[in-house]
DSSP file (Angstrom, degrees, kcal/mol; ACC not computed):
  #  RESIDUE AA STRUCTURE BP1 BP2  ACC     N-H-->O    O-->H-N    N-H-->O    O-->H-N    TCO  KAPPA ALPHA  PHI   PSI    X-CA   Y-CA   Z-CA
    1    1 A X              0   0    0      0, 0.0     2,-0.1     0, 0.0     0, 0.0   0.000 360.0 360.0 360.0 131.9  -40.3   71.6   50.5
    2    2 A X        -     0   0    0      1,-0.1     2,-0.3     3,-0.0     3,-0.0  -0.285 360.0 -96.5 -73.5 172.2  -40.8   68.3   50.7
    3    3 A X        -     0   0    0     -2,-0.1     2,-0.2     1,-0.1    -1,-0.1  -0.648  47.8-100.0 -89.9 157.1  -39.6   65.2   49.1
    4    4 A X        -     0   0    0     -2,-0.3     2,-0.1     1,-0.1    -1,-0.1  -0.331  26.2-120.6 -72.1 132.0  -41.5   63.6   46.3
    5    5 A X        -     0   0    0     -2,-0.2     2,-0.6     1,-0.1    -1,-0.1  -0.282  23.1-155.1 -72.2 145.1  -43.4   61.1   46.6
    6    6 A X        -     0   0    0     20,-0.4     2,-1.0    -2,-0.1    53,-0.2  -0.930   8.7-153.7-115.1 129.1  -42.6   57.5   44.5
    7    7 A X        -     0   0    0     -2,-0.6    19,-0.2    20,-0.1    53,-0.1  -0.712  12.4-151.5 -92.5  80.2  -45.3   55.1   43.7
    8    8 A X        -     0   0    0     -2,-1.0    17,-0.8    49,-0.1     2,-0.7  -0.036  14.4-159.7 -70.4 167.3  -44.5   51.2   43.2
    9    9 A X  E     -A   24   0A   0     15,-0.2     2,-0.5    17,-0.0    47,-0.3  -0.979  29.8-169.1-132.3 144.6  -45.9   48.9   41.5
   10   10 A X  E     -A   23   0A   0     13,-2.8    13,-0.7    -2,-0.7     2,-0.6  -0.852  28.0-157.9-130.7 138.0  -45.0   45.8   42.7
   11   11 A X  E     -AB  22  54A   0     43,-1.7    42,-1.9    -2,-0.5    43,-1.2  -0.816  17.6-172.7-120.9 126.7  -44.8   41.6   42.4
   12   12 A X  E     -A   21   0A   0      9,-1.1     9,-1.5    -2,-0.6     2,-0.4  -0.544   9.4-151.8-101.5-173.4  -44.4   39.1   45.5
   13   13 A X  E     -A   20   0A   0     38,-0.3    38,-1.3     1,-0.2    37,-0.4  -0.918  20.3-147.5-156.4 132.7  -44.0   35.8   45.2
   14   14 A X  S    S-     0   0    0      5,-1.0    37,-0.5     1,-0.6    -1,-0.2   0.826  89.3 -41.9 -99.0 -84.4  -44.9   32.6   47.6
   15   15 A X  S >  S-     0   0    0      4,-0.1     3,-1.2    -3,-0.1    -1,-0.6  -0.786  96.6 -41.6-142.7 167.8  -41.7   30.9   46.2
   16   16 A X  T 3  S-     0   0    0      1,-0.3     3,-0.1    -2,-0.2    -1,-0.1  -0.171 134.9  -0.4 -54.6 136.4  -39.9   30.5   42.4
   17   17 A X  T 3  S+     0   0    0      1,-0.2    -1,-0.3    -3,-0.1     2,-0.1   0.808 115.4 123.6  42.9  53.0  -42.7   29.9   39.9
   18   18 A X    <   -     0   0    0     -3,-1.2    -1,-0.2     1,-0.4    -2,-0.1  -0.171  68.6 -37.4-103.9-161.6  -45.1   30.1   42.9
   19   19 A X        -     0   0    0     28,-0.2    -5,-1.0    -3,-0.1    -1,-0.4  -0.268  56.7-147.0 -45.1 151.4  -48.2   32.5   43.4
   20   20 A X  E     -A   13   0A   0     -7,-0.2     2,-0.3    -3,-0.1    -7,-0.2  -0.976  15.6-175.4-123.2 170.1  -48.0   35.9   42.2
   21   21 A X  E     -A   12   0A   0     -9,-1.5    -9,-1.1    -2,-0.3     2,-0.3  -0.966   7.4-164.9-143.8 152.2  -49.6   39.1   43.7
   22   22 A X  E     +A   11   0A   0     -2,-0.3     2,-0.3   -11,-0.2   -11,-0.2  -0.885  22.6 152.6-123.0 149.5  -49.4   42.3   41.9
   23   23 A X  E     -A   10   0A   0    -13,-0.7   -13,-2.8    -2,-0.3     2,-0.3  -0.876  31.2-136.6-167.0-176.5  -50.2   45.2   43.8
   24   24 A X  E     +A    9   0A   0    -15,-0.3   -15,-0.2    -2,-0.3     2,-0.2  -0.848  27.6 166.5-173.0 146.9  -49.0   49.4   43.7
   25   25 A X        -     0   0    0    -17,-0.8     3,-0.1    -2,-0.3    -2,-0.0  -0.485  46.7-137.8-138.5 177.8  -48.2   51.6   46.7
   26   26 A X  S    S+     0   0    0    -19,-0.2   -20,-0.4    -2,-0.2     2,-0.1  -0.052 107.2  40.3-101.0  -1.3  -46.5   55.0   47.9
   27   27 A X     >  +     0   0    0      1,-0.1     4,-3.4   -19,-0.1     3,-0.4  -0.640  59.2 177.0-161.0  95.0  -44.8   52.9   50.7
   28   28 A X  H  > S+     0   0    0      1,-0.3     4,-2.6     2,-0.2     5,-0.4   0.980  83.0  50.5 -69.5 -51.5  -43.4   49.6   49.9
   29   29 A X  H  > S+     0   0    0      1,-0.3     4,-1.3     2,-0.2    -1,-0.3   0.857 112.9  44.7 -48.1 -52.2  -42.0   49.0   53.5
   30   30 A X  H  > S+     0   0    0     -3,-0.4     4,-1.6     2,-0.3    -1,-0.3   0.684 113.2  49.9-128.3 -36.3  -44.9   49.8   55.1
   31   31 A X  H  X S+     0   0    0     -4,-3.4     4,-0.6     1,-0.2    -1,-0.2   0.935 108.9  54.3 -75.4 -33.2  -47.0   47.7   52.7
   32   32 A X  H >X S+     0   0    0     -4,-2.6     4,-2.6    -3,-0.2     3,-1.4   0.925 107.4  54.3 -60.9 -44.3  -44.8   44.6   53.1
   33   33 A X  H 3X S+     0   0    0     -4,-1.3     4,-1.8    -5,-0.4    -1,-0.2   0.733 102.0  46.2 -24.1 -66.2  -45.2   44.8   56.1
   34   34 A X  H 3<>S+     0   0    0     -4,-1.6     5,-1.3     2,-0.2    -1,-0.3   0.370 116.8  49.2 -75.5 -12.8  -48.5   44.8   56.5
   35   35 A X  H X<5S+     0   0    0     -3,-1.4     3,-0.8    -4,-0.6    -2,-0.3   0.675 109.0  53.2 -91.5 -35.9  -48.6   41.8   54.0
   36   36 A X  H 3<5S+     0   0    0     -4,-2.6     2,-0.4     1,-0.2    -2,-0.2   1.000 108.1  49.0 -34.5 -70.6  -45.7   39.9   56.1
   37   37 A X  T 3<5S-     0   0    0     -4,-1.8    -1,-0.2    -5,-0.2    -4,-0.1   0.073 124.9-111.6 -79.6  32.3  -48.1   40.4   59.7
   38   38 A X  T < 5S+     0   0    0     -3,-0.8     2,-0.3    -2,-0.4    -1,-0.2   0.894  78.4 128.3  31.2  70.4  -51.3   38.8   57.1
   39   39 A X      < +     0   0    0     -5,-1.3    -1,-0.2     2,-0.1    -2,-0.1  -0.998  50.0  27.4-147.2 146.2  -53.2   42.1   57.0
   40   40 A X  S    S+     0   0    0     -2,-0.3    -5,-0.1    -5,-0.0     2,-0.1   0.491 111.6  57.6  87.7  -5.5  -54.4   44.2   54.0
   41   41 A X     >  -     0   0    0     -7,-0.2     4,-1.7     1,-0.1     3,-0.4  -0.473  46.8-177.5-169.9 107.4  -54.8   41.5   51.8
   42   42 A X  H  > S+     0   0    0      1,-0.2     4,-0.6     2,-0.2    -1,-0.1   0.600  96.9  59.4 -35.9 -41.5  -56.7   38.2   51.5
   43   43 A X  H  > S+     0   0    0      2,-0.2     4,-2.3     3,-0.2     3,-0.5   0.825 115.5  35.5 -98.2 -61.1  -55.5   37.1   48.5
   44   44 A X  H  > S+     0   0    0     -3,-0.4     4,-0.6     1,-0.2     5,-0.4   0.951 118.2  56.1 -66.2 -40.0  -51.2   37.2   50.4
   45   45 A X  H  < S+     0   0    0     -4,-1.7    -1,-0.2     2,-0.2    -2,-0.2   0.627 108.2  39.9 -56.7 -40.6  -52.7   36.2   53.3
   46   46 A X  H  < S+     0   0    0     -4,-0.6    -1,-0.2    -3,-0.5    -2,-0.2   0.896 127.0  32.5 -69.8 -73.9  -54.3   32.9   51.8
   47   47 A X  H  < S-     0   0    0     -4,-2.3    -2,-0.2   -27,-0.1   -28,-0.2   0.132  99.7-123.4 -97.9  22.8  -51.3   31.9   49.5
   48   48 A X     <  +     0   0    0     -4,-0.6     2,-0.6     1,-0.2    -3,-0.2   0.353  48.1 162.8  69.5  -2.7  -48.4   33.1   51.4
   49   49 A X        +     0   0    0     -5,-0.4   -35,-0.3    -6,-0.2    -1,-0.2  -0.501  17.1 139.5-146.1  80.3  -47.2   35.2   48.7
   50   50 A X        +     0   0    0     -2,-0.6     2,-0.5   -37,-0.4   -36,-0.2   0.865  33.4  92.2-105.5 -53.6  -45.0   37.1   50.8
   51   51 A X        -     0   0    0    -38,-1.3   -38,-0.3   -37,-0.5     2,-0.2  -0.478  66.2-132.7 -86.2 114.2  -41.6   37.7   48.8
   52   52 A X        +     0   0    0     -2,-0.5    41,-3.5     1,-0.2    42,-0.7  -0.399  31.2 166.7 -89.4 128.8  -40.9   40.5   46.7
   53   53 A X        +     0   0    0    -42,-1.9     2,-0.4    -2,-0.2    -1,-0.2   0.066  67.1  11.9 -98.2 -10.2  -39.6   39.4   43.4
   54   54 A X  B     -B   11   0A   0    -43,-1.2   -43,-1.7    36,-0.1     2,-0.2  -0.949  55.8-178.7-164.1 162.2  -39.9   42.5   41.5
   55   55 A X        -     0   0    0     -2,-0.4   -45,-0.2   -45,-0.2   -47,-0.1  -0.950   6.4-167.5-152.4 169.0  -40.7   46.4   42.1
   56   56 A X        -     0   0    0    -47,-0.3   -49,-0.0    -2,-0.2    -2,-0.0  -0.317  14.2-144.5-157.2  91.3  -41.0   49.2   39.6
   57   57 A X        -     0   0    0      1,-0.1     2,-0.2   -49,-0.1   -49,-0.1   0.016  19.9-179.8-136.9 139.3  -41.0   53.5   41.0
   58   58 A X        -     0   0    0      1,-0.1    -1,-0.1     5,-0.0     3,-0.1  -0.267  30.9-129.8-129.7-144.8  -43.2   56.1   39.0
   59   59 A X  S    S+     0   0    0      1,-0.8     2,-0.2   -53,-0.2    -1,-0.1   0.386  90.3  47.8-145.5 -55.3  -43.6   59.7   39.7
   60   60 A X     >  -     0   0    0    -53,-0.1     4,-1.9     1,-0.1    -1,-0.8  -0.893  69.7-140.3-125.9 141.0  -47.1   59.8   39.7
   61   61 A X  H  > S+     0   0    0     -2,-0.2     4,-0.8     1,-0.2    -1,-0.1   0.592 112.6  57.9 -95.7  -0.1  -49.8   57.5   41.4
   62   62 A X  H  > S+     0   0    0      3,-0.1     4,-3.3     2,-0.1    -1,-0.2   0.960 108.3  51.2 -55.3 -55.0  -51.9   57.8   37.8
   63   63 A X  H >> S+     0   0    0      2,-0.2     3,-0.7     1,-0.2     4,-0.7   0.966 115.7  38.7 -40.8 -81.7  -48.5   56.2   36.3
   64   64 A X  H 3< S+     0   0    0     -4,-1.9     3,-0.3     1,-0.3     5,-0.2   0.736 112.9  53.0 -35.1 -41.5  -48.4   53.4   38.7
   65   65 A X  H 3X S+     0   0    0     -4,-0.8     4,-1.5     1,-0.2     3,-0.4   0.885 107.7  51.2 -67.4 -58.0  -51.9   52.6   38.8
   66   66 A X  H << S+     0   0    0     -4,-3.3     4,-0.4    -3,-0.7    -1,-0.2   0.503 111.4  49.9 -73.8   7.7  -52.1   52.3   35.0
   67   67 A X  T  X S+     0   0    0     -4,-0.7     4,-0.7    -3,-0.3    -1,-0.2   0.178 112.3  44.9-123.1   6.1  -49.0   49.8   34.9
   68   68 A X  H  > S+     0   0    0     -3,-0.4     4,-1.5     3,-0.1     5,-0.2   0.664 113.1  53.3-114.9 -32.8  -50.4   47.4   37.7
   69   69 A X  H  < S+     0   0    0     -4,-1.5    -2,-0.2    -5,-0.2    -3,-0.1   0.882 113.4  38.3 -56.0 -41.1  -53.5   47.7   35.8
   70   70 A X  H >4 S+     0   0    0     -4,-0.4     3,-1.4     2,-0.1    -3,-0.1   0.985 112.9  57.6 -73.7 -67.2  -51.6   46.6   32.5
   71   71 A X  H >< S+     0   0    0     -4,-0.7     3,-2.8     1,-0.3     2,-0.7   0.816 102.7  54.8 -44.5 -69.5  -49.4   43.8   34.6
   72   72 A X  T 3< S+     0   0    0     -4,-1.5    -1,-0.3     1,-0.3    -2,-0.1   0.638 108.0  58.6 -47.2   9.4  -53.1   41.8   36.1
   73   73 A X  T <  S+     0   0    0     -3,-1.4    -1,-0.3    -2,-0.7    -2,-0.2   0.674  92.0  87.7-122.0   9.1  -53.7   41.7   32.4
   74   74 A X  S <  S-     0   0    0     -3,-2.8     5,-0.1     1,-0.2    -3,-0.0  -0.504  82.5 -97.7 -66.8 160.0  -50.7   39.8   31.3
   75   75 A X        -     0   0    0     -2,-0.2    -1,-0.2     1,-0.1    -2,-0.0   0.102  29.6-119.8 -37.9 179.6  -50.1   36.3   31.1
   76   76 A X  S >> S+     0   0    0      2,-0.1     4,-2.3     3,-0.1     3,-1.9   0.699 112.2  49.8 -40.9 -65.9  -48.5   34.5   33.7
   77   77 A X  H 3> S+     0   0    0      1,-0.3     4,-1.6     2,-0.2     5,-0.1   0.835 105.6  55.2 -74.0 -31.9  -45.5   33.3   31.6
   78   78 A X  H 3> S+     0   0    0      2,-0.2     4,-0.9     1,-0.2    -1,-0.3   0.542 109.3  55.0 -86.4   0.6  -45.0   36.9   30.3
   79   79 A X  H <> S+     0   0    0     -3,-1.9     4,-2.2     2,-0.2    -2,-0.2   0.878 106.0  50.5 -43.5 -61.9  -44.8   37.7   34.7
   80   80 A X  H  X S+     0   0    0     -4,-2.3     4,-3.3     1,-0.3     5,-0.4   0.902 108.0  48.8 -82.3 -32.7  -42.2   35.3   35.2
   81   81 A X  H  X S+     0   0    0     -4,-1.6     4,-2.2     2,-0.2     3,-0.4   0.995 113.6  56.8 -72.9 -49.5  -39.7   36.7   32.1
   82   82 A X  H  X S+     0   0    0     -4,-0.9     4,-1.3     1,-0.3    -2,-0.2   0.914 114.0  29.1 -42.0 -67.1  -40.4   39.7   33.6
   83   83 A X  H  X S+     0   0    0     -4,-2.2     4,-1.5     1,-0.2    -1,-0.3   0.805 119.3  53.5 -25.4 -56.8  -39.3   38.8   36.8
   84   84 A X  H  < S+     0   0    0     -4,-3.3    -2,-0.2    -3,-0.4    -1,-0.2   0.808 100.8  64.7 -70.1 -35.7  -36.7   36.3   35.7
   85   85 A X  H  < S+     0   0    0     -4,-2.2    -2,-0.2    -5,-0.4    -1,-0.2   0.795 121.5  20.8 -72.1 -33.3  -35.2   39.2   33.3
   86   86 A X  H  < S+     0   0    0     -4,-1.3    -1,-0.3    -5,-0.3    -2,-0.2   0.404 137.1  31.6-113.2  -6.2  -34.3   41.3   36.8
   87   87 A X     <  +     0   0    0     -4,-1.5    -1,-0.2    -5,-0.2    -2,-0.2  -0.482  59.5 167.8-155.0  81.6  -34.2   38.5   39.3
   88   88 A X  S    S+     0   0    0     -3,-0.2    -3,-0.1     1,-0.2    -4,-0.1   0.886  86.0  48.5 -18.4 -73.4  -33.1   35.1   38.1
   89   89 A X  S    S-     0   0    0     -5,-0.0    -1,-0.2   -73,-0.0   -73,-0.1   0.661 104.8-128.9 -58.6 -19.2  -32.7   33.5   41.4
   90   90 A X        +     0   0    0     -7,-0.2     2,-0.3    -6,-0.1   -74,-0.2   0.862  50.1 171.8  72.9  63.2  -36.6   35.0   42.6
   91   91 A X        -     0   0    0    -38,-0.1     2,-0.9   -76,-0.1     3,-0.1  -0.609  45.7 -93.5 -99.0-176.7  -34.7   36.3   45.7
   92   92 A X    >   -     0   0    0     -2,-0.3     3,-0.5     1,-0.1   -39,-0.2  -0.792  37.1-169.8 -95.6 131.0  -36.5   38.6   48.2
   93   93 A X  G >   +     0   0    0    -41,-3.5     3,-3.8    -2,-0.9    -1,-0.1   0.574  58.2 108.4-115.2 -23.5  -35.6   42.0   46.9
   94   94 A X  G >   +     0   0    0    -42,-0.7     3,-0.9     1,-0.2    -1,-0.2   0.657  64.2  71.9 -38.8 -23.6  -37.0   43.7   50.1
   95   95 A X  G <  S+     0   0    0     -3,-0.5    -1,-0.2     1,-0.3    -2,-0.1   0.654  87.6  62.6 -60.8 -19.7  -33.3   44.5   51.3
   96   96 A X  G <         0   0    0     -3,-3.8    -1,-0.3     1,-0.2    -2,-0.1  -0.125 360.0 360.0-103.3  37.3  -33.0   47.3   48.6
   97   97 A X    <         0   0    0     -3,-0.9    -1,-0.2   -69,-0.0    -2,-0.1  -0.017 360.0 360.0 -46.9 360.0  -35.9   49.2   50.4
């Protein structure tokens, strides 16, 4: 048996109150990554928007998929309380990978 798979949904960050990018995964290392080396997305690639400032792990990639779907439809300012409500500082969260 294998292990189960977890689905993020995820926000990086160019710098505090800088760009944001929303995006969902099944392999957040592997996706930073590939946003880091400026591959896989125009949009990170363009603004920098390299540091992840927030993550959130589903079960299912229907789950994830409908909450990054929800998050592009928020405000901005209701992003950043999100954000700010689990990471104050905006640090790069990528070490708890």
């Amino acid at each position: 048996m294998t292990a189960a798979t977890i689905y993020y949904v995820y926000i990086l960050a160019s710098r505090r109150h800088g760009t944001l990018y929303t995006g969902v995964c099944n392999n957040l290392v592997s996706r930073l990554t590939l946003h880091r080396a400026g591959q896989g997305s125009e949009f990170v690639k363009k603004y920098g928007v390299t540091r992840l400032v927030y993550m959130e792990t589903y079960a299912s990639p229907q789950e994830a998929i409908a909450r990054e779907k929800q998050l592009k439809t928020w405000r901005r300012d209701w992003k950043i309380r999100l954000i700010e409500e689990n990471n104050l500082e905006w640090a790069d969260l990528s070490h708890l990978l």
